[in-house]
C-alpha positions as a LaTeX table, in Angstrom:
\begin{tabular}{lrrr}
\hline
Residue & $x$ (\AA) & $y$ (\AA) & $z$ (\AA) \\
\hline
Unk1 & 8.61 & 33.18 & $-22.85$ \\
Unk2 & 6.28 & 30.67 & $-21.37$ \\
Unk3 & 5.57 & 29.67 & $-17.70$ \\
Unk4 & 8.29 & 28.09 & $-16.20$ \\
Unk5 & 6.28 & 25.21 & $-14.31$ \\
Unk6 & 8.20 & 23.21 & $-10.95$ \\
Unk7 & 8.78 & 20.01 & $-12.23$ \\
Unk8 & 7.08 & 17.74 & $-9.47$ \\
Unk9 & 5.50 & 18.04 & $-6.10$ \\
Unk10 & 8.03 & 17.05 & $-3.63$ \\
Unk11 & 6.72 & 17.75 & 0.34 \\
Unk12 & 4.14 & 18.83 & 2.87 \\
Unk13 & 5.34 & 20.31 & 6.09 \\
Unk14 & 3.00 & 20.49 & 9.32 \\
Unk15 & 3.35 & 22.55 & 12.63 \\
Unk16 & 2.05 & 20.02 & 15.27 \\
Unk17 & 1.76 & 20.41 & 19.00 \\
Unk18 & 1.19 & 16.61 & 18.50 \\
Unk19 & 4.81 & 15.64 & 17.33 \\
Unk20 & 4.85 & 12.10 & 18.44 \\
Unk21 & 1.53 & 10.81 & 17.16 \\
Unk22 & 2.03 & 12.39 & 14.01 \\
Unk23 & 5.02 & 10.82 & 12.90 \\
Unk24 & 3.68 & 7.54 & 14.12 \\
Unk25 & 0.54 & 7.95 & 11.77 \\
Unk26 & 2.74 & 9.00 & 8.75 \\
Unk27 & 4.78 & 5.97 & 9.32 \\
Unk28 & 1.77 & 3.26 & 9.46 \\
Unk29 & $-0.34$ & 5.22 & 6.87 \\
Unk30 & 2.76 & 6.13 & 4.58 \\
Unk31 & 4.66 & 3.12 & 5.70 \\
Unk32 & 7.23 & 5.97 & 5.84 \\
Unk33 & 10.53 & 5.71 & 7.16 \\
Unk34 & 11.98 & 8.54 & 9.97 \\
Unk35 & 14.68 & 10.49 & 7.95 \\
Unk36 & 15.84 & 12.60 & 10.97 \\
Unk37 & 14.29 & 13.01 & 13.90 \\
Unk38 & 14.67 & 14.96 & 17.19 \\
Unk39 & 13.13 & 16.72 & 19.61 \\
Unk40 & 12.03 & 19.37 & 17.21 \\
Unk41 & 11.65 & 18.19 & 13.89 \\
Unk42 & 11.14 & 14.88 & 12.18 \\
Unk43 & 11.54 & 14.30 & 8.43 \\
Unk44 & 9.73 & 11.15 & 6.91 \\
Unk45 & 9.94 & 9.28 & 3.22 \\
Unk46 & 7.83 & 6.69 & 1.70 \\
Unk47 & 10.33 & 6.50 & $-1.73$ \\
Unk48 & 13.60 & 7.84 & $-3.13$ \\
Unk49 & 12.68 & 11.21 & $-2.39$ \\
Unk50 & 15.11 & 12.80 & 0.76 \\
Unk51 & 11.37 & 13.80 & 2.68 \\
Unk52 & 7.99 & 14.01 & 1.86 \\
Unk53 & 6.45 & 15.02 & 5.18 \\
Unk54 & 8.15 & 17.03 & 8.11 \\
Unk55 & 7.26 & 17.89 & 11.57 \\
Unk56 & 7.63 & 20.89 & 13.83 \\
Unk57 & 6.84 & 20.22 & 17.14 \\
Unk58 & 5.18 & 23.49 & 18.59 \\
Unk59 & 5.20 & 22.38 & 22.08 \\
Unk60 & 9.13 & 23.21 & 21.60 \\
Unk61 & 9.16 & 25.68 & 18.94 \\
Unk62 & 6.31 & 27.73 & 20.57 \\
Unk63 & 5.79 & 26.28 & 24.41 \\
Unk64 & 2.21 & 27.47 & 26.09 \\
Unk65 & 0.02 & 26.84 & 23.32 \\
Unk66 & $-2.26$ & 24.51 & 23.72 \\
Unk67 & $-4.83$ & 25.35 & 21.39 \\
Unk68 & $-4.52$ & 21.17 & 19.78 \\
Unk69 & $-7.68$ & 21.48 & 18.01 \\
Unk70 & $-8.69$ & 24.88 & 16.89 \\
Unk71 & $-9.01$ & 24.86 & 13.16 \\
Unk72 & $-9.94$ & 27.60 & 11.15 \\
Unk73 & $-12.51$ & 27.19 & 7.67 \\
Unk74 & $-9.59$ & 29.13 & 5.78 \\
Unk75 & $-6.45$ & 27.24 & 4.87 \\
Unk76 & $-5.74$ & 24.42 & 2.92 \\
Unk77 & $-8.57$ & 21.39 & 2.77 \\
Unk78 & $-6.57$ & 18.25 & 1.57 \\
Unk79 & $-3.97$ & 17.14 & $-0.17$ \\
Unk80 & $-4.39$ & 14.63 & $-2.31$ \\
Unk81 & $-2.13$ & 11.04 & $-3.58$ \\
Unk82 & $-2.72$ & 8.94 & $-6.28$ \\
Unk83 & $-2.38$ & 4.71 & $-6.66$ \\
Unk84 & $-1.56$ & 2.74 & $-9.20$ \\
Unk85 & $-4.57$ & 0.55 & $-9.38$ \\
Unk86 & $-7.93$ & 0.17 & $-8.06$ \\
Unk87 & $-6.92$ & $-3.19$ & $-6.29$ \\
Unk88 & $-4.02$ & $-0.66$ & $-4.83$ \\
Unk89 & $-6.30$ & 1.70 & $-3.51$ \\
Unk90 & $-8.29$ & $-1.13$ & $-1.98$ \\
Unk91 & $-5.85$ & $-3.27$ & $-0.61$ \\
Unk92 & $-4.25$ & $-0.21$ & 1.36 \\
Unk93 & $-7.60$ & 0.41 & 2.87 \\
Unk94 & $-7.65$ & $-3.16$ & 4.55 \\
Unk95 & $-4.16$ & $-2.41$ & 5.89 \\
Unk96 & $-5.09$ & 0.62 & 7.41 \\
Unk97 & $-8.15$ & $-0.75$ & 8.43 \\
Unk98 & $-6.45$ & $-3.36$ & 10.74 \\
Unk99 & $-4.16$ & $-0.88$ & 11.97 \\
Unk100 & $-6.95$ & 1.11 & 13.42 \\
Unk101 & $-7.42$ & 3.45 & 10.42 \\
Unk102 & $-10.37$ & 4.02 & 8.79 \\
Unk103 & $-11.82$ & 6.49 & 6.02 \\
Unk104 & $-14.06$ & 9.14 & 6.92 \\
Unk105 & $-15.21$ & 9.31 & 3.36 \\
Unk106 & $-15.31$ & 7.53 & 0.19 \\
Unk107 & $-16.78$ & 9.07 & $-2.74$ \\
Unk108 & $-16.60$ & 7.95 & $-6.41$ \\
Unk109 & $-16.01$ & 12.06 & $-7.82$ \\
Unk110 & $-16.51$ & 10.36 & $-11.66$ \\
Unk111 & $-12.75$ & 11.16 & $-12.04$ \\
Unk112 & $-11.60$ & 9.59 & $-9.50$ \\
Unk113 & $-12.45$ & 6.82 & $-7.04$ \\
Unk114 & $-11.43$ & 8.36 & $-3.41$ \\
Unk115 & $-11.36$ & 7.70 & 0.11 \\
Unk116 & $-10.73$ & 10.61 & 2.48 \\
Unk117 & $-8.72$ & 10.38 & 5.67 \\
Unk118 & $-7.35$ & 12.50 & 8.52 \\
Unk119 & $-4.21$ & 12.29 & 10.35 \\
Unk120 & $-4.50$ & 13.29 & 14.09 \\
Unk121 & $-4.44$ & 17.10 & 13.61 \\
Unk122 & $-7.46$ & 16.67 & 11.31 \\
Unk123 & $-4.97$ & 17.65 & 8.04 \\
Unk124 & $-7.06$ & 15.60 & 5.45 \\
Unk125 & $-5.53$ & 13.51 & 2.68 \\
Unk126 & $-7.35$ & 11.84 & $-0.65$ \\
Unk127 & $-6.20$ & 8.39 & $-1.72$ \\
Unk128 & $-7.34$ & 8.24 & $-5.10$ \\
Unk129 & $-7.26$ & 6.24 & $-8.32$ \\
Unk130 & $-7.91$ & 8.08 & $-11.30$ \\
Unk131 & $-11.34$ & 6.51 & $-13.17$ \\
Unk132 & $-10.65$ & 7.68 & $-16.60$ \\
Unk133 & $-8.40$ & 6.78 & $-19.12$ \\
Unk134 & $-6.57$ & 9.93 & $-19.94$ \\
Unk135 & $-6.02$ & 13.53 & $-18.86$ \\
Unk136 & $-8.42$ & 14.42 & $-21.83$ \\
Unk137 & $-11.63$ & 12.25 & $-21.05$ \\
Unk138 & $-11.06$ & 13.66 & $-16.94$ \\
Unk139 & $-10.98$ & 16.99 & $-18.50$ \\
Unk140 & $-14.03$ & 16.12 & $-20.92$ \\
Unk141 & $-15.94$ & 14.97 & $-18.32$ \\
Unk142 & $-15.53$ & 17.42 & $-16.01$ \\
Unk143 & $-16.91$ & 20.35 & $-18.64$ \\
Unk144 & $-19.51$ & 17.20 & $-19.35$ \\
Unk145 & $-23.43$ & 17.24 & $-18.27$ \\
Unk146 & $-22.62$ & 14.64 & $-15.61$ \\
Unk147 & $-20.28$ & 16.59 & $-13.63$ \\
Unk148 & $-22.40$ & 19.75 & $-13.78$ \\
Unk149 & $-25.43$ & 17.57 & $-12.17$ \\
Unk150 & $-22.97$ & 16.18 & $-9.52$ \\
Unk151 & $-19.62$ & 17.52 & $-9.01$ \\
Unk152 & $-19.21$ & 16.31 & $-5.72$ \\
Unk153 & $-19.85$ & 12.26 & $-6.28$ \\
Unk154 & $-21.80$ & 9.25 & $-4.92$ \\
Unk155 & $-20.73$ & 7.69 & $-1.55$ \\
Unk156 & $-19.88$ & 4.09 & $-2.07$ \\
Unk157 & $-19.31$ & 1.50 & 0.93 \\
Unk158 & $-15.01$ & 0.77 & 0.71 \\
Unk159 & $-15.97$ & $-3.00$ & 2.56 \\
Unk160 & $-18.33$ & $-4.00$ & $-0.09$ \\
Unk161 & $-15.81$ & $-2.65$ & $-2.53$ \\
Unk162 & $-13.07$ & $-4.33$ & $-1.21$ \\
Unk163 & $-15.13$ & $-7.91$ & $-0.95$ \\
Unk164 & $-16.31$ & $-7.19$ & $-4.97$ \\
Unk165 & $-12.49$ & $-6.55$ & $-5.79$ \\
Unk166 & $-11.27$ & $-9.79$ & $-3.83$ \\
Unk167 & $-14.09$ & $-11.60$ & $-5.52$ \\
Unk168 & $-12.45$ & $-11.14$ & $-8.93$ \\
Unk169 & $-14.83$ & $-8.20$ & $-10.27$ \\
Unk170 & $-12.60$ & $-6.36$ & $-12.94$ \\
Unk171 & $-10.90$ & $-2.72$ & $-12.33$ \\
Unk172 & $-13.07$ & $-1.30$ & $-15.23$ \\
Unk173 & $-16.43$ & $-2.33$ & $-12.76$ \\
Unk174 & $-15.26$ & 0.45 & $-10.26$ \\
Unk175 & $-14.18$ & 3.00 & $-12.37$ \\
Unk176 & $-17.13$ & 4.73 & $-14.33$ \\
Unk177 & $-19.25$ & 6.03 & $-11.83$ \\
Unk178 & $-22.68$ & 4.10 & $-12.57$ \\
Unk179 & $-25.19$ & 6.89 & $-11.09$ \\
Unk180 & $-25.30$ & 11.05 & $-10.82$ \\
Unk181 & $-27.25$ & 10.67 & $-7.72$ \\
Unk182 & $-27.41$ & 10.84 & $-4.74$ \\
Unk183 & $-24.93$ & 14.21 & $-4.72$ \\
Unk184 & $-22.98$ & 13.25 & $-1.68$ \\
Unk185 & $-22.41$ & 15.99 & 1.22 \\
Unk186 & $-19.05$ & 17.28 & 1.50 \\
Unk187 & $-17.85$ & 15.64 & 4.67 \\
Unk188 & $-14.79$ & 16.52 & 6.28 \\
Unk189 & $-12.96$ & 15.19 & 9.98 \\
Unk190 & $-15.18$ & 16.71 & 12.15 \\
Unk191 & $-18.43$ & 14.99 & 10.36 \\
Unk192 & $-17.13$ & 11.58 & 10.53 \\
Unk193 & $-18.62$ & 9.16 & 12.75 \\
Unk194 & $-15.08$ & 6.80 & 12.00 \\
Unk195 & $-11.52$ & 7.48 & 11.56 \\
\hline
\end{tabular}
């Protein structure tokens, strides 16, 4: 009998001992809507689904902690959503850019076109638009020559972006990644120099 495979991904849930700014930056980076919330738990949506993000609050669940920024190099690195469109992608970066939030890295991984953000317990999140046409031609060119010189990407600069896609420059212009090189460092939260 073959692998029976869940169907879809459906949600994250964080422990936070930063319960209130948390939801807050799920709802303008989401533009989620509160399910439930109360002094312990909040459950947020940004579609049909019931939740896609909850919140513990530790401070509650767990009182005398107070360790708000110790994270560990095990555990899970980023989870990852995909947009429709490149001018979808783009457009949501000037909206979080006016509300205060800003990339801490955008990287064109040759199968995708990404920007990297972190909410305000450093959990990391991709925004991505896939670059290639199908599933086959991302898997292609990830056993490819290219991907072996760089499998990390080029850094590009999302305002110039943005100001090539509001000039009229076609989707196709952003999606093949033009150079191998310069490999870009991995960069994570606590590299950034903006959030």
């Amino acid at each position: 009998m073959p692998r029976i495979r869940p169907r879809k991904f459906v949600h994250v849930v964080y422990r936070t001992r930063r319960f209130d700014a948390m939801v807050r930056w799920y709802e303008t980076v989401f533009d989620a809507k509160v399910q439930h919330s109360d002094p312990v738990l909040a459950f947020l949506t940004y579609d049909d689904e019931h939740h896609r993000f909850a919140f513990a609050n530790l401070d509650v669940l767990m009182p005398g902690g107070g360790e708000h920024d110790h994270r560990g190099a095990v555990g899970v690195d980023h989870v990852a959503y995909t947009y429709g469109s490149i001018g979808e992608l783009f457009e949501n970066y000037a909206q979080l850019k006016d509300a205060g939030i800003r990339p801490y890295w955008c990287v064109h991984h040759g199968i995708t076109v990404s920007m990297y953000y972190a909410d305000p317990d450093g959990n990391q999140m991709e925004f991505q638009v896939d670059a290639m046409p199908s599933n086959e031609a991302a898997n292609a060119f990830m056993q490819g020559p290219r991907f072996a010189v760089n499998p990390i990407g080029v850094e590009y600069d999302p305002d110039a972006w943005l100001a090539r896609w509001r000039a009229g420059e076609p989707e196709a212009a952003f999606l093949e990644r033009e150079t191998d090189l310069p490999v870009s460092p991995v960069r994570g939260p606590a590299t950034a120099t903006a959030q």
